[in-house]
C-alpha positions as CSV (number, residue, x, y, z in Angstrom):
1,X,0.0,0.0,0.0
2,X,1.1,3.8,-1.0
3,X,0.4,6.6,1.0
4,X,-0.2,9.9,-1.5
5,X,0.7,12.6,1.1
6,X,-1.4,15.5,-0.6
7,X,-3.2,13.8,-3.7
8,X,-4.8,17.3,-4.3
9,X,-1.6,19.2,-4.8
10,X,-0.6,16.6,-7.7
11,X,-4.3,17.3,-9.3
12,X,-4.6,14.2,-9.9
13,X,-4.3,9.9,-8.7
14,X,-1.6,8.4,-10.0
15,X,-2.4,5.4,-10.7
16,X,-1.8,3.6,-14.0
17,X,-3.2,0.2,-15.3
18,X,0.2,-2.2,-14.4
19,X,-0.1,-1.1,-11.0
20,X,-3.6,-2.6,-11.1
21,X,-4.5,-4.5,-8.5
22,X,-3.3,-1.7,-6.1
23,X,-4.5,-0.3,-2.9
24,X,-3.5,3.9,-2.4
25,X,-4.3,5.7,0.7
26,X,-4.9,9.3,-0.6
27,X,-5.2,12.5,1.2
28,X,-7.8,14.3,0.0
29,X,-8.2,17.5,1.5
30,X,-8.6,16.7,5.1
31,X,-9.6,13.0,5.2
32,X,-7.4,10.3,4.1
33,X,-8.9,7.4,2.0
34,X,-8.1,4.3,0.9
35,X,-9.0,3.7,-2.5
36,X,-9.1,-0.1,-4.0
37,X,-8.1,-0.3,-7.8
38,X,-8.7,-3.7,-9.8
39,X,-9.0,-5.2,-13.0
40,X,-12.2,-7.2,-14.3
41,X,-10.8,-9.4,-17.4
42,X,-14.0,-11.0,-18.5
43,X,-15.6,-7.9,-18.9
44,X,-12.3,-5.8,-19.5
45,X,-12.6,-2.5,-17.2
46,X,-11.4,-1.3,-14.2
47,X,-13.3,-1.0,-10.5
48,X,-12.9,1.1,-7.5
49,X,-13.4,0.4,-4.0
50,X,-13.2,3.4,-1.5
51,X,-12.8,3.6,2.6
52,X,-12.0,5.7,5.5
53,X,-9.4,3.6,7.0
54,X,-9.6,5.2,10.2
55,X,-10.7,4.6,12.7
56,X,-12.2,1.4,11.6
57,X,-11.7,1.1,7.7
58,X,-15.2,2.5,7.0
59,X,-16.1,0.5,3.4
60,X,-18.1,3.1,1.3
61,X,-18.0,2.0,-2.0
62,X,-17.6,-1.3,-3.8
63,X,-17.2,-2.0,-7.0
64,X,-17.9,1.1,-9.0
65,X,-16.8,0.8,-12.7
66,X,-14.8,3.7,-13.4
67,X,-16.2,5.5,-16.8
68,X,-14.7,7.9,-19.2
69,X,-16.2,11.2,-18.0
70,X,-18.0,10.0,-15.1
71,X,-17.2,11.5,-11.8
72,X,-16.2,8.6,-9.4
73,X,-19.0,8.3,-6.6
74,X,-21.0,11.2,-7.3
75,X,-24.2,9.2,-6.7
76,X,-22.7,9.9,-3.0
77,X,-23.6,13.0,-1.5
78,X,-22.8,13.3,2.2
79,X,-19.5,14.4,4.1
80,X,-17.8,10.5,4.2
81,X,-16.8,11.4,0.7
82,X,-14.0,13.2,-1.0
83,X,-14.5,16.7,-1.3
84,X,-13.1,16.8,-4.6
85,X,-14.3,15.2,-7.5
86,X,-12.4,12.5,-9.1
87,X,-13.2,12.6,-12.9
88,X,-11.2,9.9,-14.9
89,X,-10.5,11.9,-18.4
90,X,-7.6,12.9,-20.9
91,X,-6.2,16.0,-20.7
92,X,-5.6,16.5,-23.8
93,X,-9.1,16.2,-25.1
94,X,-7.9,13.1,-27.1
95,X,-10.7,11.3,-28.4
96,X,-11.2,8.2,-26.3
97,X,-14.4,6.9,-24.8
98,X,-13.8,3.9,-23.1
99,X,-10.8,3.1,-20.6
100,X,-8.5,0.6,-21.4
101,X,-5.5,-1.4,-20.4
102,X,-3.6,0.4,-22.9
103,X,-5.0,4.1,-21.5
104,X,-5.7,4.2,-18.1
105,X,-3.0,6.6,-16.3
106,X,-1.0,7.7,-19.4
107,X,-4.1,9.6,-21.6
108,X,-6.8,9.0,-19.5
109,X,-6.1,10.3,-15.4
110,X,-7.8,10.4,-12.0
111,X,-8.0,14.1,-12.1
112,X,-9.2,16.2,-8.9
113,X,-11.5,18.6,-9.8
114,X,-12.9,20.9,-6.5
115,X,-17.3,21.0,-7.0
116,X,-16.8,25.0,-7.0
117,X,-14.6,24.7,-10.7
């Protein structure tokens, strides 16, 4: 496990698809989190799990597919969350809509994106 020290400063996770299975513990503003990255081959896209690890590793999400575009748990809306948004997209406005093996963390990122931009 990898402790990010200030995830927000970097703007974004970094995380890329051969670190996959991986488990990060991310400061996110004032809250640290563990976040839970894996691999589903059958069906060939990647999952997220996110806790509080302390006190008591708090599970909060399971399984959530992570989607071009989509803002990771924003079907969440109370304070156990991350402040920011997490929003897995390419910088560069390349024109990809899936994430793939071959994209996820060199185009495509985990970028941090505070709900006031």
């Amino acid at each position: 496990m990898k402790l990010m020290a200030d995830a927000v400063a970097l703007k974004y996770i970094p995380v890329t698809a051969d670190m996959v299975p991986c488990t990060l513990d991310i400061k996110l503003d004032d809250k640290t989190y563990r976040i839970a990255f894996k691999y589903n081959e059958e069906g060939a896209f990647f999952t997220v799990d996110l806790s509080v690890p302390v006190p008591n590793n708090v599970l909060l999400c399971y399984g959530e597919i992570i989607r071009y575009g989509k803002p990771l748990f924003e079907q969440f809306a109370d304070e156990r969350y991350p402040l920011p948004l997490i929003i897995p997209a390419a910088a560069e406005g390349d024109n990809i809509e899936t994430i793939d093996y071959d994209n996820f963390g060199k185009a495509v990122k985990l970028w941090l994106v505070g709900r006031s931009e």
